[in-house]
C-alpha positions in Angstrom: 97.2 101.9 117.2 95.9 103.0 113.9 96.1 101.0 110.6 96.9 102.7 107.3 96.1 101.3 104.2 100.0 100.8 103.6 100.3 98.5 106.6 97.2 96.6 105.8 99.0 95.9 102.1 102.2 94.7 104.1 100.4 92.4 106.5 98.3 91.2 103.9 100.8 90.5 101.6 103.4 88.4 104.3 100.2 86.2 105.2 100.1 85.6 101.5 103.6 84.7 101.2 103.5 82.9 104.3 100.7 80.3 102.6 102.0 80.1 99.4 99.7 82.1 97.6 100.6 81.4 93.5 102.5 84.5 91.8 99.8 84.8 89.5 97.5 85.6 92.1 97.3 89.1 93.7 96.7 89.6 97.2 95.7 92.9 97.8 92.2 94.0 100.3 90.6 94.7 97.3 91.0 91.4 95.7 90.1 89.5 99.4 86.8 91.9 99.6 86.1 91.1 96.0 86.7 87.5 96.4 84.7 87.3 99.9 81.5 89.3 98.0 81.6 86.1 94.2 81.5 83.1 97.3 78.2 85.5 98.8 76.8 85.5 96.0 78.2 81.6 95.2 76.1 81.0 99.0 72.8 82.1 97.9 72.8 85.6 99.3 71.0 88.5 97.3 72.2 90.9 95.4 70.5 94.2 98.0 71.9 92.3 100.9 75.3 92.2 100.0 75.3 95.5 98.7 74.5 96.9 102.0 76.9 94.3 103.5 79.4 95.8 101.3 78.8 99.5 101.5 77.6 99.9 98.8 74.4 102.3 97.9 73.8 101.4 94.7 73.0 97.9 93.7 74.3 97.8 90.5 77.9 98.0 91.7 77.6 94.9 93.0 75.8 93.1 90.4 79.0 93.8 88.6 79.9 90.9 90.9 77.9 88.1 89.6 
């Protein structure tokens, strides 16, 4: 079965609801990927690392991060 990015954002969001998650707070994939990469970084791991983790072919985007 294939996902689209519209079920993702639905799954995502019930898991969300199902734990409370504040209002305030937006759960969306982008905002778990971006929150996943700051605790990386929060770990100790380098900046070239998890920007190939990521995807990403340019470090800079995820210096942005930091």
């Amino acid at each position: 079965m294939r996902l689209f990015r519209s079920r993702i954002n639905e799954i995502l969001k019930k898991y969300c609801d199902n734990v409370d998650v504040r209002k305030e707070i937006q759960c969306s994939p982008h905002d778990c990927r971006h929150y996943f990469a700051q605790k990386q970084i929060r770990n100790g791991i380098d900046i070239y690392s998890l920007s190939r983790f990521m995807g990403h072919y340019d470090t800079q985007i995820t210096s942005k991060l930091s």
